[in-house]
N, C-alpha and C positions, 0 to 999 in steps of 0.2 A: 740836215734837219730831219729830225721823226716826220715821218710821212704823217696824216691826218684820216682817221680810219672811218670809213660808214659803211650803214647794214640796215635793213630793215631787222626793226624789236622786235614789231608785233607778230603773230600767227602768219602764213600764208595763206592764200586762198581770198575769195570774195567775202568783202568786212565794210560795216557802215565807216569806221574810223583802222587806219594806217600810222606806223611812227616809223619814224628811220630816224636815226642816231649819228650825230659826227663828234669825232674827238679827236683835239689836235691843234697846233698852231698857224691849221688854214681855215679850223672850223669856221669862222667866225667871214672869212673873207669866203667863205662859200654862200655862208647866207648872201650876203652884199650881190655877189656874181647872180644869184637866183632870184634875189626879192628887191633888188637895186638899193638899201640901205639894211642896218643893223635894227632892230628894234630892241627896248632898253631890257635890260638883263631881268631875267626873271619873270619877266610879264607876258602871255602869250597876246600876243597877236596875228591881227589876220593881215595876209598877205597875197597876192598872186607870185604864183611859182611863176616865172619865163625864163625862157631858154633857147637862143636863135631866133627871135623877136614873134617866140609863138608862147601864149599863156599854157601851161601845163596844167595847174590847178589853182583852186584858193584854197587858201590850208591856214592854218594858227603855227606858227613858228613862236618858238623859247629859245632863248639862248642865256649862259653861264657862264661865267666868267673865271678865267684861271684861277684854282685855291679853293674854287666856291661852286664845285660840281661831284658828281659822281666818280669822275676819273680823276678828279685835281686838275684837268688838262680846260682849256679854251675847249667847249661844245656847245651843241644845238641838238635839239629837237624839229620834226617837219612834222606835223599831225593832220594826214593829209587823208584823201578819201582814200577807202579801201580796195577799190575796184583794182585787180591786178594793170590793166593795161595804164591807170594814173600810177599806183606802183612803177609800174616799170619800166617807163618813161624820167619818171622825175631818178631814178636810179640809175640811168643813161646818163642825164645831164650830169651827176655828181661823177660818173666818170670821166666825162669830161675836162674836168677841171683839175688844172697839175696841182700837183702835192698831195692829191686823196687815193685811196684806195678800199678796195672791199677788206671788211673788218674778217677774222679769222675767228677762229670759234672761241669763247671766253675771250676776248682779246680786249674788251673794256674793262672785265673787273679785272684783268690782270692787268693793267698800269694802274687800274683805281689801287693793289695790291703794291705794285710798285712806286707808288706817288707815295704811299701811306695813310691814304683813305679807308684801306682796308685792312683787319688783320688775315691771317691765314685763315685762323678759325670761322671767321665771317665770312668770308670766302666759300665754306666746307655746306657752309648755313644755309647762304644763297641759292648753291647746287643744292642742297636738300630741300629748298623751301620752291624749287621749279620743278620739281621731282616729285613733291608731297601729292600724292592722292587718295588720303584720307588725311581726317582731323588730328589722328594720332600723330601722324607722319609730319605735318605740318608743325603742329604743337616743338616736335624737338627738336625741328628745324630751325625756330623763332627760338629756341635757347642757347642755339650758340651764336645767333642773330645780335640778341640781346646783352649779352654779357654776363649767363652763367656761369658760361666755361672759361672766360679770361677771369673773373674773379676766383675761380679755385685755381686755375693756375697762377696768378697772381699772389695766391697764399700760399701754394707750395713755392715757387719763386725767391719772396721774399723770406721763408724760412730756412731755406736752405742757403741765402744771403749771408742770415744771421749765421747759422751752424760755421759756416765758412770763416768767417770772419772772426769766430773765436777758434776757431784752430790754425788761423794762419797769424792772429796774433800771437799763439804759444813757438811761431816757427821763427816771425819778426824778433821776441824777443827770449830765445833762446837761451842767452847769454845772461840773460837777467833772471829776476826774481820776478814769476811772476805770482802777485798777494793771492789771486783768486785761483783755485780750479776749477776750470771750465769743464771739463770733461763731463761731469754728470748732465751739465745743462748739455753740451752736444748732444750727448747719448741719449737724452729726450726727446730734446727735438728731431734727430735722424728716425727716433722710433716713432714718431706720431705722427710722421707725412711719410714713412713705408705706410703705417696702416690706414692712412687716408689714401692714400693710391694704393692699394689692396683690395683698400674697399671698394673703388673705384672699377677698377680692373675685374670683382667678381660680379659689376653689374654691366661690363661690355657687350653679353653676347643678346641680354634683352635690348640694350639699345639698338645695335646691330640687325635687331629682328625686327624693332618699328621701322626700318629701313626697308629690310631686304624682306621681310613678310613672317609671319609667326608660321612655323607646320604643327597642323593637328594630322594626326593618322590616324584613319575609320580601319581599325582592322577585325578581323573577325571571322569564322568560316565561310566558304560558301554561298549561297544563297540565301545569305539573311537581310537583304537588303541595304548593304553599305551602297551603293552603286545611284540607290535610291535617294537614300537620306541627305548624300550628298546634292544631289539633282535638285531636292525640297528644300536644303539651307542657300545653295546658291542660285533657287529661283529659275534654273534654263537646263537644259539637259548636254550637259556637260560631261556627264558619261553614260556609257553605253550599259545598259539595262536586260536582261535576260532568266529567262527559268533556267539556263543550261550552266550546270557546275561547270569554273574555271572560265567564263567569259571576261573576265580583266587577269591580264596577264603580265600588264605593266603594271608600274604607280603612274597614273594618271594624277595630274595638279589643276585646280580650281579656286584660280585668285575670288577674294570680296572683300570688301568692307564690314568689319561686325564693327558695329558703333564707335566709329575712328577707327578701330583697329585693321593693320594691315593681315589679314590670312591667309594661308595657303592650304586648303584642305587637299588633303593625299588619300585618294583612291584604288585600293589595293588587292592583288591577289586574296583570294580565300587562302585563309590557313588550314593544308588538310595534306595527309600524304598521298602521294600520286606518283606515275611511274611517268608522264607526259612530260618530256625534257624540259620545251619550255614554262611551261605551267611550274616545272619545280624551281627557276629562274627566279619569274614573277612574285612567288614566293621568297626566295633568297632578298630579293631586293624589297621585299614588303618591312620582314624585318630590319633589312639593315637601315630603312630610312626610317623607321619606327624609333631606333637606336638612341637616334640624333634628335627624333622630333621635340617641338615643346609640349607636346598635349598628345596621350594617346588614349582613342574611344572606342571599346570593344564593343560590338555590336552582335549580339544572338536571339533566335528567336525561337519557341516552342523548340524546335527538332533536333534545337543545340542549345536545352536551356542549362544541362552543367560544363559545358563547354568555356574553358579556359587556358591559358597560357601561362607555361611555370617562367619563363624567361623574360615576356613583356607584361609587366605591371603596367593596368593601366588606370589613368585620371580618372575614369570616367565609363562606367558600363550601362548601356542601354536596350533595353528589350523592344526591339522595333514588333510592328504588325500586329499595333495597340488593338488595330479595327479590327480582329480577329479571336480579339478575349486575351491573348498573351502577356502575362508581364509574370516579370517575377521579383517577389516581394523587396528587394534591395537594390534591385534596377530602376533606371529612370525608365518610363513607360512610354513609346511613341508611335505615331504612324504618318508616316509622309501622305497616304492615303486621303486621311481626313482633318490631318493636323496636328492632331493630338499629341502635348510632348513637344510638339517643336521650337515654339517660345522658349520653353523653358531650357530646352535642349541647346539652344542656340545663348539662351542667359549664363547656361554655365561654362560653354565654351568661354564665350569674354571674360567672365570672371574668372575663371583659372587663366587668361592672358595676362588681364589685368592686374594681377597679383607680381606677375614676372616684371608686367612694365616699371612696377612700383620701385623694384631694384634696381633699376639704371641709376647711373652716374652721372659722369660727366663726360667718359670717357664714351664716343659714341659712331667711332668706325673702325678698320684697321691699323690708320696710322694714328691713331691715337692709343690705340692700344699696344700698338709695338712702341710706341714713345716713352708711354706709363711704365712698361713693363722693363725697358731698360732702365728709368728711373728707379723703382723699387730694386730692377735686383744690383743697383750702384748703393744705392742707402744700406740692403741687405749685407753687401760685401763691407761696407763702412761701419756697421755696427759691431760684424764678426771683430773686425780689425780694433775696433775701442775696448772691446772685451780682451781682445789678447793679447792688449798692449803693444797693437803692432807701430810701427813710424807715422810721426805726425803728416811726413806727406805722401805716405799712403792713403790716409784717412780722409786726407784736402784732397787729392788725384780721386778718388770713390766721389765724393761730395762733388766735383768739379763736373765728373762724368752723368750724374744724376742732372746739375745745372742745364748740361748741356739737352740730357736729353727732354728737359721740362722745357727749356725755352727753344726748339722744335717744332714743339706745340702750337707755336701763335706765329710761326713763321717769321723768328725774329733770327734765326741759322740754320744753316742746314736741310734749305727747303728744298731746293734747285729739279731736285731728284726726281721730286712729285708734283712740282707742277704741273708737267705736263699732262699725269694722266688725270688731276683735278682739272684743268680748264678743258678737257675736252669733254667733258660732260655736259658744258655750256653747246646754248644755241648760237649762232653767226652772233646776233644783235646784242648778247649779252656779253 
């Protein structure tokens, strides 16, 4: 028999309120052994914990009943005080007791997964929505939560149902007559769910980025105060600061929040030629992450005011060491000094994010983007193939391999591979 899993849910450490979790077909007989009867499903109640004829706590116990839980399985809830040493006592007794065991990391919603309480993609959602630390972050966690993303996959799905099913009627009957030609409706349909998954596929790497964080790169020569400006958007001194040319030699990185959104500000060598080995490094790796960034802010001031760069175009040019009279007439004007500029400095960073986030999809990590993209290039291959007249079951084998790789997507084949490195992003209790 599946052993019966528990875990403290909540945080560790000293807490007004505690929960430990059990799932399984002893959950239910551990209550009993703790609290001496069941209490009726769904309704919390209070209880004293005992255990070796010594009261442990008084706590509010829940319990669920198989079908009709988070895991599908017979569980409970203990919602007991938080004090580690009540923790960790009443976590004693539940070892205690045969048939349980400590839960493993994701190891509830992976039977909630397995029962089919969950899809794959809610699954993906979950870990994004325990991960979320900003508004943005959370927002596109709650959409694969909710059932954006099984509804488009659901419409390519069942499109590619259809497409199927009139070319493997032209295979069924062969031998007949058949009144209609289907091909041009295939060749439609194949074409209008590549370019919905195209489309899809060219908004992955902003969704990717409310994940894993947007990069703006301050770049610029010198001493013009990138070092600074950084320091005044993210509020702490988070880089090191200097009148002596070449004191950032790395790209320095500085998580924040701009209004929901996930950032990564990158603080970089001055752009300048120098014969100081590492200093010319520092540099190499200024542009190269400039390269890739989503936002890049040049920064100059009086002593570099036609100072620019033929190779890195950037978003966004600003005249720092406003306090000082400096600006020039097409730069945004600021001064970490005094302030001046940095509202505004800081409004257009978001807004040129927000313009990128507006392009996401549906598609919104890497396996979903390898999934899409094997999709699209099976339709791609199936459309060459309607064009050039190629065999009817080449056309159904392209469509088939498309099928497959769309329904990947919800965890309904071919998952096995990635669970593992999806549930271990879970905490014990989850």
């Amino acid at each position: 028999m599946e052993h019966t899993i528990y875990a403290l849910a909540s945080g560790r450490g000293r807490a007004g309120v505690a929960v430990i979790r059990l799932s399984g077909p002893h959950a239910h007989a551990a209550i009993v052994a703790l609290t001496g009867g069941l209490p009726e499903v769904r309704r919390a109640s209070l209880r004293n914990l005992r255990w070796e004829g010594e009261v442990l706590d008084t706590a509010l116990v829940i319990v669920f009943a198989k079908g009709a839980s988070f895991t599908g399985e017979e569980s409970a809830e203990i919602h007991l005080h938080g004090g580690q040493a009540v923790v960790a006592v009443v976590l004693q007794a539940l070892a205690s007791i045969d048939g349980l065991r400590i839960a493993e990391a994701g190891e509830f919603t992976r039977r909630a997964l397995e029962n089919g309480c969950l899809d794959l993609h809610e699954v993906e959602g979950l870990a994004d929505l325990i991960d979320a630390e900003t508004e943005g972050q959370r927002k596109q966690a709650q959409r694969l939560l909710q059932g954006d993303f099984a509804e488009r996959v659901a419409t390519w799905r069942d499109g590619l149902l259809h497409a199927l099913a009139l070319v493997e009627a032209t295979i069924d009957f062969a031998d007949e007559d058949v009144p209609v030609d289907v091909w041009p409706e295939v060749r439609h349909q194949v074409a209008v769910l590549a370019g919905q998954m195209q489309a899809d596929l060219e908004g992955a790497q902003a969704a990717e980025r409310m994940r894993s964080g947007f990069e703006v790169v301050i770049l610029g020569p010198p001493n013009v105060g990138k070092s600074t400006l950084i320091n005044a958007l993210s509020g702490r001194d988070a880089a090191m600061t200097s009148d002596i040319a070449g004191t950032t030699r790395d790209v320095i990185e500085v998580r924040l929040d701009l209004d929901g959104l996930p950032a990564i500000l990158l603080d970089t060598a001055g752009l300048r030629e120098t014969a100081d080995i590492l200093e010319r490094e520092g540099i190499r790796r200024a542009r190269e992450r400039a390269h890739g960034a989503d936002m890049i802010v040049l920064v100059r001031d009086a002593a570099h005011a036609d100072w620019s760069d033929v190779v890195l175009m950037p978003d966004l040019v600003v005249s720092s060491k406003a306090d000082l009279g400096y600006a020039e007439p097409d730069d945004l004007a600021v001064s970490a000094v005094t302030g001046v500029g940095m509202r505004a400095l800081r409004d257009k960073i978001v807004s040129h994010l927000a313009r990128k986030v507006t392009m996401s999809g549906v598609v919104l990590n890497a396996r979903h983007k390898e999934a899409v993209a094997r999709a699209t290039a099976a339709l791609h291959q199936a459309e060459v193939a309607i064009d050039v007249g190629g065999d009817t079951e080449i056309v159904a084998l392209h469509l088939h391999e498309a099928r497959h790789a769309v329904a990947s997507l919800t965890g309904a084949i071919g998952t096995e591979d990635v669970l593992g490195e999806i549930f271990s992003r879970f905490c014990i209790g989850k």
